[in-house]
C-alpha positions in Angstrom: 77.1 113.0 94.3 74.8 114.7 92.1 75.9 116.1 88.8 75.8 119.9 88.5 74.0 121.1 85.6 73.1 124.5 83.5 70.8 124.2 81.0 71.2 127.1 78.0 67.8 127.6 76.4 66.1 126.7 79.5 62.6 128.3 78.1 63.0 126.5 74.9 60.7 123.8 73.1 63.5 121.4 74.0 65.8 123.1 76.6 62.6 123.3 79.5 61.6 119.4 78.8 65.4 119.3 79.7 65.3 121.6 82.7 62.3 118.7 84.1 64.3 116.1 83.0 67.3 117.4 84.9 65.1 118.4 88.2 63.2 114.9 88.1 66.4 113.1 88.1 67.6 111.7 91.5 71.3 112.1 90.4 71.4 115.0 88.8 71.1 119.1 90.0 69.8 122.0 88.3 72.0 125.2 89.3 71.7 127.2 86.3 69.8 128.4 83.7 70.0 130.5 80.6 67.9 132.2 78.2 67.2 135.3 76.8 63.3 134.7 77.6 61.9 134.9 81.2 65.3 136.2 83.0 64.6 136.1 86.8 62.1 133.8 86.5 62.3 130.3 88.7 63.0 127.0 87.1 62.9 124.6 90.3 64.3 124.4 93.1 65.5 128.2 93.5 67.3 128.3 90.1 66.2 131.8 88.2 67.0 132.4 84.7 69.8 133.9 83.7 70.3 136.3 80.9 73.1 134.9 78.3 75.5 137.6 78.6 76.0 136.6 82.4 77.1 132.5 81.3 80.6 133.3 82.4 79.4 134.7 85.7 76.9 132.0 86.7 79.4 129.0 85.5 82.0 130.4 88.4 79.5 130.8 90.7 77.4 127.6 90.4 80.6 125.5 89.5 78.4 123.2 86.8 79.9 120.1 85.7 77.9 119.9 82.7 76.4 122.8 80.0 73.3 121.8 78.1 73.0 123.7 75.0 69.9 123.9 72.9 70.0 127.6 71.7 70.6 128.6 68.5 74.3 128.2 66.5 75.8 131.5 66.9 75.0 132.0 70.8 76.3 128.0 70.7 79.3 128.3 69.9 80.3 131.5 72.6 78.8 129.3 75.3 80.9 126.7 74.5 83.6 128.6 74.1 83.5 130.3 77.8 82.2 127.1 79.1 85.6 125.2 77.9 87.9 128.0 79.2 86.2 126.7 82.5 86.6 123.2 81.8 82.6 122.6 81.7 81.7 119.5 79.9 79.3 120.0 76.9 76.2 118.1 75.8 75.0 120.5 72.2 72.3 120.0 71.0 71.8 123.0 68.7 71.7 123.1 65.1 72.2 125.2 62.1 76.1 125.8 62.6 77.9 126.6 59.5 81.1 124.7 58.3 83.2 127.9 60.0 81.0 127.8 63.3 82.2 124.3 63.8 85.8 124.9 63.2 85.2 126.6 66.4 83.4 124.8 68.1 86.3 121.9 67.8 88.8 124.3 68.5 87.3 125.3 71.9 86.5 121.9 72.6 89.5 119.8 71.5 92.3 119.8 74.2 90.4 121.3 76.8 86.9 120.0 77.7 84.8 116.6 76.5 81.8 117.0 74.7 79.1 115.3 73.1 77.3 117.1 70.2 74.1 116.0 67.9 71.6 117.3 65.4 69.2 115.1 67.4 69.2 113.6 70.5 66.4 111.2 70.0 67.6 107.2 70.7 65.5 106.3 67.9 66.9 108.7 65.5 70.1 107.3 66.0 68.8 103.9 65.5 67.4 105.6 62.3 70.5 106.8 61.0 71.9 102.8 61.0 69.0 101.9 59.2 68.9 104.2 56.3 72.9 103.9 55.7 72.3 100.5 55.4 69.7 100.2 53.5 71.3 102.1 51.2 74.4 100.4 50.9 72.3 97.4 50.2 70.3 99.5 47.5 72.8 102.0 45.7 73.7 99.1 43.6 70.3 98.4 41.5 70.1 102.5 41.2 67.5 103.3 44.0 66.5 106.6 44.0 66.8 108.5 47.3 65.4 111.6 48.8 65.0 113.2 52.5 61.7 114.6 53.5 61.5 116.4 56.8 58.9 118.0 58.9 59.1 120.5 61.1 57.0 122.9 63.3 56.6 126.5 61.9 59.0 128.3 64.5 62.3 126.1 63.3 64.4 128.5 62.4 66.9 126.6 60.1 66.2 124.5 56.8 67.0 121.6 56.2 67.0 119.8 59.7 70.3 118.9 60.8 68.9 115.7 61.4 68.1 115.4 57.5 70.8 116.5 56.7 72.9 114.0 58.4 70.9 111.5 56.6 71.9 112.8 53.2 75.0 112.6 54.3 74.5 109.0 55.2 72.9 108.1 51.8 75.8 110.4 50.0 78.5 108.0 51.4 77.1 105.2 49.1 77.1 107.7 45.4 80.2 108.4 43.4 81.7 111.3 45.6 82.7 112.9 42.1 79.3 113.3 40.9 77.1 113.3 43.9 74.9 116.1 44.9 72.5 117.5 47.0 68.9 119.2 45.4 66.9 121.6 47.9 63.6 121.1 46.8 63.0 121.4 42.9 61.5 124.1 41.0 60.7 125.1 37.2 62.3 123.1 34.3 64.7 121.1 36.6 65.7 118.2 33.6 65.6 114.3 34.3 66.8 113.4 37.8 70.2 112.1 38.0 71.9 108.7 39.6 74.0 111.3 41.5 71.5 113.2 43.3 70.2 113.5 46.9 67.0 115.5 47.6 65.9 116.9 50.4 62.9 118.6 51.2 61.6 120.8 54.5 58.3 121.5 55.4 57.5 123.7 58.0 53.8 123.7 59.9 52.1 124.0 62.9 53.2 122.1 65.8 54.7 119.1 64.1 58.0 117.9 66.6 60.1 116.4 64.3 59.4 113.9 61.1 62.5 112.4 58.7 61.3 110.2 56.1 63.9 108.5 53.7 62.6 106.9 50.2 64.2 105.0 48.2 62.3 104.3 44.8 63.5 101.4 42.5 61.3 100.1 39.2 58.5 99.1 40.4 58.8 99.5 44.0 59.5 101.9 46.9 60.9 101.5 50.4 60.3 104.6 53.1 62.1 104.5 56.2 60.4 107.2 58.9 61.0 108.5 62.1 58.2 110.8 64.0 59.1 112.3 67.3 55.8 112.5 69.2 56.8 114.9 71.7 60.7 116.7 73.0 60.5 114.3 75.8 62.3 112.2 73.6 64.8 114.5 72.9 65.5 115.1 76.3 66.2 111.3 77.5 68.3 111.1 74.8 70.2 114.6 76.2 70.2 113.4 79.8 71.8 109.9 78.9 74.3 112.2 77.4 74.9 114.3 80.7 75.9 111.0 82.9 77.9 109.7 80.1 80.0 113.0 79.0 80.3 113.5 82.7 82.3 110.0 83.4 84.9 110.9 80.3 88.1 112.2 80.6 89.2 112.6 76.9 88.8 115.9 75.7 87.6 116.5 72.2 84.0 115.8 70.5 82.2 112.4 71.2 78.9 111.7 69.2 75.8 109.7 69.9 76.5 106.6 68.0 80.0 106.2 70.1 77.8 107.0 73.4 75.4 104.5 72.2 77.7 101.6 71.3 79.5 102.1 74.7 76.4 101.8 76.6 75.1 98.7 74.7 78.2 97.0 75.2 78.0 98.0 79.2 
């Protein structure tokens, strides 16, 4: 039987290459979507956007098994919220969320509802993150410099990336957790750059989809470690991989990528 899907941010950059995905897919079913954009509007198959404020009404009526949310963090975390009081598994792919915005997204989720949530979505950026935490484990030691540089198209609303900073956090994990730090760009009479420090560094232009570059600069040499997305369709493989696999688990708190991806390779 197909799985029953609702798709929040269905007229998104990422939430409609979703809203295809799910349609295309021989065993899956749109019956929702959400967005403040477009409300009434068709998706496929018969499925009209839905304003927000009616998520708790279309999730009894179309009796999802699965939300997809790619919205923005503070609408996030009330559709997850009212999606686990109805025991709707979650694939989140939003970003932005604030230390406190997470506390409650765990607390929704944790006991009552599985759920998978990411920065990114992207198999390869996952495959990314591996490489760049081990890399620097291998380079910490001979003092490699390392900085973040992400690019972004000029409607992103949050800076850095989640994705980037995820890396950082990666790279941070290898630095002296007493001394380390993080550096937002530079500016004006800044002093030498420390051991200790992390940069990281958005750029916001055009169209770009998605860029993450790691550096690591040693004497003499330099090692960069990139990942471009070339367009959301990559994003949205990645998401719909993560609608079959949250659906099949019964364990109810937050699952990530790398645990959906280790699973699957060793299946």
């Amino acid at each position: 039987m197909a799985i029953r899907v609702v798709v929040a941010g269905a007229k998104g950059r990422t939430g409609s290459h979703i809203v295809q995905g799910v349609l295309a897919h021989a065993d899956m079913e749109l019956v929702g979507g959400v967005d403040p954009q477009g409300v009434g509007e068709v998706l496929g198959s018969g499925v009209r956007v839905t304003s927000p404020n009616e998520l708790g009404n279309l999730l009894k009526e179309a009796k999802p098994q699965v939300l997809v949310d790619f919205t923005n963090a503070a609408a996030a975390v009330e559709n997850v919220k009212i999606a686990a009081q109805q025991n709707v598994k979650l694939v989140v792919g939003t970003t932005g969320f604030s230390a406190e915005q997470f506390k409650e997204l765990e607390t929704a989720i944790t006991g009552h509802v599985s759920a998978i949530i990411s920065p990114n979505f992207s198999i390869g950026v996952n495959v990314f993150w591996n490489l760049i935490a081990e890399a620097a484990r291998q380079l910490h030691t001979y003092q490699y410099h390392m900085e973040v540089i992400e690019l972004h198209h000029a409607h992103k609303k949050d800076a850095p990336s989640g994705t980037a900073l995820k890396a950082a956090e990666l790279l941070a994990a290898y630095l002296p957790a007493a001394d380390r730090r993080f550096v937002y760009g530079r500016q004006g009479m800044t002093g030498e750059r420390t051991q200790e420090e992390i940069g990281i560094h958005a750029i916001r232009a055009g169209e770009i989809v998605g860029e993450h570059t790691v550096l690591y600069a040693g004497n003499g040499e330099r090692l960069e470690i990139t990942h471009r997305a070339q367009s959301r369709d990559a994003f949205a493989l990645g998401a719909l991989t993560a609608i079959a696999w949250i659906h099949g688990k019964a364990e109810c708190r937050i699952f990530s990528m790398a645990e959906m991806l280790r699973e699957l390779e060793v299946a």
